[in-house]
Every structure is written in structure tokens, then in C-alpha cells.
C-alpha positions, 0 to 999 in steps of 0.5 A: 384608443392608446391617446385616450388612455394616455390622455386619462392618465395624464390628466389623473397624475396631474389632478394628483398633483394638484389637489395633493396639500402642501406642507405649510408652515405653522404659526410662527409670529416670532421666527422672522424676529429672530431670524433677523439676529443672524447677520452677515456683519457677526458672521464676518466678525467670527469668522474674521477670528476663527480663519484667521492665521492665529488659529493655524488652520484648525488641525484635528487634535492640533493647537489651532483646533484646540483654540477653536473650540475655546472659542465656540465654547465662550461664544456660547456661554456669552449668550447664555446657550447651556453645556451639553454635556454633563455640565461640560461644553466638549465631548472629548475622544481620543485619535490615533495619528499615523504621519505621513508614510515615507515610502520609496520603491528601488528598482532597476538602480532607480529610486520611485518616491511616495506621491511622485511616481506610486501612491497608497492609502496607508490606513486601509491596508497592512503595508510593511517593508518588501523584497520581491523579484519582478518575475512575481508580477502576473498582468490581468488586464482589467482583473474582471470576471464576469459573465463570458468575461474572465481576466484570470483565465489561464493564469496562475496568480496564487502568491502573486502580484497583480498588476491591474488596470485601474480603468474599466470598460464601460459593461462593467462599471461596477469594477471599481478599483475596491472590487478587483482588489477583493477578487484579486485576494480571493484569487490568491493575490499577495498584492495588487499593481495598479496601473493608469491612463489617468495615473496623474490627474488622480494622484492630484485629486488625492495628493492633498490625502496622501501628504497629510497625517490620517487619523482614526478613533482609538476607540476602533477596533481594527478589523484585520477582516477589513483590510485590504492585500497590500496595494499600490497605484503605479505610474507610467514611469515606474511600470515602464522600468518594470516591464521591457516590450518586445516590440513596440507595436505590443500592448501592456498584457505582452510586456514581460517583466524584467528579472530584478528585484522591486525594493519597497522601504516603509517607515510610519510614526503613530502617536496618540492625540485628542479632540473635542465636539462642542456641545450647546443646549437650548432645552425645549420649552415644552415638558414633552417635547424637550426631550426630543431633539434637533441637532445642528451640525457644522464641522470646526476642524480643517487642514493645519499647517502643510509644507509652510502653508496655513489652510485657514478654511474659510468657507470649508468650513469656516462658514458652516462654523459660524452660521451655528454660532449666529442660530445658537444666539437667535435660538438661546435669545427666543428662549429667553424672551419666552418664545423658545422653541418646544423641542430642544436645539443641541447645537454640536460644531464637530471635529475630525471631520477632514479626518474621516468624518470622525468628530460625529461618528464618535457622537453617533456611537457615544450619544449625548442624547439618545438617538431614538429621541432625535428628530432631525440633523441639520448639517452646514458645510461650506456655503459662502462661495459660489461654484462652477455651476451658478452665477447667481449667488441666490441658491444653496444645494440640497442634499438628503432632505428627502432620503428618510424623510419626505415630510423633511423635504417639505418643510424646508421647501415651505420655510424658503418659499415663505422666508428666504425664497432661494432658489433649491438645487437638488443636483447632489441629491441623485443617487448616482452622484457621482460625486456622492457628496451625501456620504461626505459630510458629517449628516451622514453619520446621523444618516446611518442611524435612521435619523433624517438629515438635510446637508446645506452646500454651495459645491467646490470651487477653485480654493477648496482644500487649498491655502487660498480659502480665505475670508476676503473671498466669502459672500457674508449676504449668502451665509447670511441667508442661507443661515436664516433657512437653516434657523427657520427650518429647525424652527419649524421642526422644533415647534410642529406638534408630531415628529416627522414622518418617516419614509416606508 
């Protein structure tokens, strides 16, 4: 009885699965024509400029991004592609810049620097100089409570400094580093120690954050709510001088702290800067529908210059730049052979990306077109490279497509299996990520409103956020494929006769 049932059911999931129609693509005599102007050689020629040392890396609010947008602006006007904006082709917002801290911590006649022996995010917290003696520092192992766990048990830690591990067990992996800092400061914690076993594996992933100037928008307001207690993440080497063991054979609960005081000396310079987006109109050719619009994003800012060093960006993202350029010409060119398509295409290279995604918050909050009216963001980010994980150049991740809208997955996985045929890798797409790229890259912005997106990547490799990003290393050939997708997609999305449909 129990094979039968399930012999039934098998076999009604998959009559399901077949009969169910997929999406297919509209007539669309012209999109291959037009697709066909997008080339690896423009590509490459663009590219060749905007990576190149001239533009110095493409800073946000700096000379080279500045340049930047110049240049995408005259590319546009070239071929006739519309200012965006009230006649204007840049929406300009303003940037608060904190530099880099100068950080030391005096202790034990011993000098600890900023991003050697202890590290913090400066802009999450209210960080000021410090004097404390070390006898204020109350350890709580892991600093979790739950359930039959309590790390705070028996200890008084109001007015303390926790110190913490940053690590937790594998019970309760929702504890992450932002949670324990919460509950500290509802315990009464002043400030929260973190120590760890990883202490110089993740100081590495973050250095290149911690040595660069932050940035927020000036038009945020700083919600005191939001901070954090002051924190910091402490080395081996500095703990060590903190805490004298009793005996060796003891654990890091049962080291006592040395009756000292711990010295924290802070300076920080703010200073005030502007950035732009860069706004392009293809209006739609249809008396309705133009008034809908497709949105295609790619961020134009990347590193600058650090320690002496240009970090061209080249494929981060250099790559997901020009691919906009090449799909605003096949675009603007379909319009004016009196083919263009009936929804409008706002073509929007954003800034502040590198930054804290704040070129396309500043867009979603301040909108040029009306959210309610926009269809779709397609967003490009980094795709001329390959990753660890393919050795076939032929494959672009897929990531969001799906979230919002599932006619939006669709339609892209009819375009590429009509047109490009590559091959569509959904790893990023999980939910447990945990890499949570979805929340990385500029679409997300557009996300938080409702509005459905597809982020098109080709994953990190050995030179991402490093000065070795360069053009010599792209596959122009992938850009170029992966270029014509994104066209046709937001060809079809412009031409259908219904807005998507959205999830329930």
C-alpha cells in the first residue's frame, strides 16, 4: 500500500511538472539585431579608459570617479541616449567621509596599533578616547543565554567591559558577533572585548575596510538608537598582556586581568564630498507603457588610490560599467530605427557602491522615476572573470531572480535558453548563503522596495579588491555574452504586454 501511494504521487508531481507551460518569449524579430552591437571589442575599448591609471581608481567623491562620470555622461549623449534627470545626466548627493581612524591602545608600557593587534568599525559605534583600569573587564565566555545556557550567570557586568568569544558553538549559531553585542549592552555592558581563535584570518577579509576612509550619506540621520556600545576586536597578543594565568594548564575564563590601566587614544577627520549616479533615458515607445520603467544598474566607483597603490577595478566593477554603455547604444539604436522598445530603459551606472551601497540608496529614497511605475532592476556586477568554482568561462550567477518575482526567473531562463544558452548557476541564490551576496550589490536597494531584481555575477577571485584587478585579465567574449542576456532580458521585460507578476 505505502509503494503504491507513493508510486501516485511521484507520478502526479511529475505530470505537474511537465504539462506546467513555460515562459516563452515574445516575437522579437529585432532583439538578436540589436544584441549583435554589443561587442567584446567596444567593451574592451571602454574599459581600456575607465580602468585605466588616468581615472585613479574610481574613488567615491574623488577626481577619478568624478572623471568617470564625465565619461559615461559623453558616451551617452554620443548616442543620442536622453538626460535622466530634469535635462541632466547626474543626480548628485552629498557624502560625509570619516578617514581612517588613528587608533592605539597603551597598556602594560606596550603600544597596540589599529589593524595590527585590535580592530573596530568606526561608523557603527560612538568611539571616543578611553581610560580604564583592567580590573573592569568581566570574561563571559561565549556571552550567550539561552535556553539551559547562561554565560552571564553569577556575573555582575553592569559598568563593565565584556570580553567575549567571538566564535560560538555549533547549538547556537545564530549568536553571531552583532547579537552578543546587543545583549551585552542590555546587561549593562559599557563595552564589549572580543576575543578569537580566527583573530588573523578575519582581520584579513576586513583590512581592506578598516584602512580606507567610510562614508555615509549626509542626508542620514544618525540614529543614536542604532549604535552600538563601543566595541573591539582584540588579538592574542594584546589579551595576553591583559590577562596573567595562574597556571598554565588553565583556560582563558580563568585568567585574571592585571590590575593596569588600558589607554585608548582616538582621533578621526570628517569632511564633506559629493557624488553623482548617472542617469540615461531610452523612453518607451508605447503612450502607456513608457511610463514604466526598466532599470539597469551597474556600479561605476571603486577603490582609489591606497598605500601608493591605483585599484583600477576592472572587473569590480569595471565590467558590469561598460556592459550598461554597450546595452544603452543597442537600446537607444533600436529606438531610433523605430524598433525601440515600449517601456522605457533608465540606464543608471551608480556610485558609493564600495561605500555602503549608497549611490542606489540614494536613488531608491530620492527616485527619479516613481517606484510604484518600476518594473524591474537589472543589476551587473563583476562578470569578466572566472571564479574558483568553474573552469568553463560559459556560466554567469544568478541571484534574486526568483525572490519577488518568479515570472522574473522565467523570463531570463527563456532568453538564455533562446539566445545566449549559458549555463545559469543559482549557488548564490540560497537563502543560507552565507556569503549573502544578494544583500551585496546595488539590486538590493531596489529589493527592499518591493521592485524585482536579477543580480548578474561571475563570483570572486584571486584579485578582487586588490591593486592586481586589471584589464589584461578579463574575458571580453563573457562580458560580451553575458552583456547580450542582460539586453535581451530587459528587452523582453520592456516589450511584454503585462508587468510581472509578483510573488504571493
Amino acid at each position: 500500500m505505502k509503494l503504491v501511494i507513493s508510486f501516485v504521487s511521484i507520478t502526479i508531481v511529475l505530470s505537474c511538472s511537465v504539462i506546467k507551460p513555460a515562459y516563452k518569449v515574445g516575437k522579437t524579430k529585432y532583439a538578436e539585431k540589436y544584441a549583435s552591437t554589443i561587442t567584446q571589442e567596444e567593451l574592451k575599448k571602454h574599459l581600456e579608459i575607465i580602468a585605466s591609471d588616468e581615472y585613479e581608481g574610481r574613488e567615491t567623491g574623488k577626481k577619478g570617479q568624478k572623471m568617470t562620470a564625465e565619461y559615461l555622461k559623453n558616451q551617452l549623449t554620443s548616442y543620442g541616449v536622453a538626460p535622466g534627470n530634469k535635462g541632466s545626466n547626474f543626480q548628485y548627493f552629498p557624502l560625509i567621509e570619516t578617514n581612517k581612524p588613528q587608533a592605539n591602545i597603551l597598556f602594560h608600557n606596550k603600544d597596540f596599533r589599529y589593524t595590527k593587534e585590535f580592530y573596530f568599525y568606526a561608523t557603527m559605534a560612538n568611539f571616543e578616547p578611553f581610560e580604564v583600569c583592567a580590573d573592569e573587564l568581566v570574561a563571559v565566555e561565549y556571552g550567550i543565554v539561552e535556553g539551559k545556557r547562561d554565560d552571564y550567570k553569577g556575573k555582575n557586568v553592569e559598568g563593565k567591559i565584556v570580553v567575549i568569544k567571538l566564535e560560538s558553538p555549533e547549538d547556537f549559531s545564530k549568536w553571531d558577533w552583532r547579537k552578543k553585542l546587543k545583549f551585552a549592552e542590555s546587561k549593562g555592558a559599557k563595552q564589549v572585548f572580543f576575543s578569537s581563535s580566527n583573530y588573523a584570518s578575519n582581520l584579513e577579509k576586513v583590512h581592506h575596510y578598516l584602512t580606507k576612509s567610510s562614508m555615509r550619506l549626509a542626508t542620514d540621520k544618525v540614529n543614536k538608537k542604532e549604535l552600538f556600545i563601543p566595541f573591539f576586536f582584540l588579538s592574542d597578543e594584546l589579551l595576553s598582556e591583559i590577562y596573567l594565568m595562574e597556571r598554565p594548564e588553565q583556560e582563558f575564563l580563568n585568567r585574571y586581568p592585571q590590575y593596569e590601566t588600558i589607554q585608548f587614544l582616538y582621533t578621526k577627520g570628517m569632511g564633506r564630498l559629493e557624488s553623482s549616479n548617472v542617469v540615461g533615458l531610452i523612453e518607451g515607445s508605447d503612450s502607456v507603457l513608457k511610463h514604466e520603467y526598466i532599470i539597469l544598474t551597474a556600479h561605476y566607483d571603486h577603490l582609489g588610490i591606497q598605500e601608493g597603490e591605483i585599484y583600477n577595478g576592472a572587473d569590480d566593477d569595471g565590467t558590469g560599467t561598460v556592459a550598461l554603455l554597450e546595452i544603452a547604444q543597442a537600446f537607444q539604436k533600436a529606438k531610433d530605427e523605430g524598433n525601440g522598445p515600449k517601456r522605457s530603459i533608465v540606464i543608471l551606472p551608480v556610485s558609493g557602491e564600495e561605500k555602503g551601497l549608497l549611490g542606489s540608496r540614494y536613488y531608491t529614497e530620492n527616485p527619479i522615476f516613481p517606484l510604484e511605475n518600476t518594473v524591474a532592476n537589472l543589476n551587473i556586477d563583476m562578470i569578466g572573470r572566472l571564479d574558483q568554482f568553474h573552469t568553463n568561462k560559459e556560466y554567469v550567477y544568478v541571484i534574486g531572480a526568483d525572490k519577488i518575482s518568479k515570472e522574473l526567473h522565467q523570463i531570463n531562463e527563456a532568453t538564455n535558453k533562446k539566445y545566449t544558452k549559458l549555463e545559469l548557476d543559482y549557488t548564490f541564490n540560497k537563502d543560507n548563503d552565507p556569503n549573502r551576496f544578494y544583500y551585496r550589490s546595488d539590486h538590493y536597494n531596489f529589493a527592499k522596495n518591493g521592485i524585482p531584481v536579477i543580480f548578474y555575477f561571475s563570483g570572486v577571485h584571486e584579485d578582487y579588491h586588490q591593486p592586481s584587478d586589471e584589464v589584461d585579465k578579463i574575458l571580453f567574449d563573457k562580458v560580451e555574452t553575458i552583456s547580450q542576456l542582460v539586453f535581451f532580458t530587459a528587452w523582453e521585460l520592456a516589450n511584454k504586454p503585462s508587468r510581472l507578476k509578483l510573488n504571493k
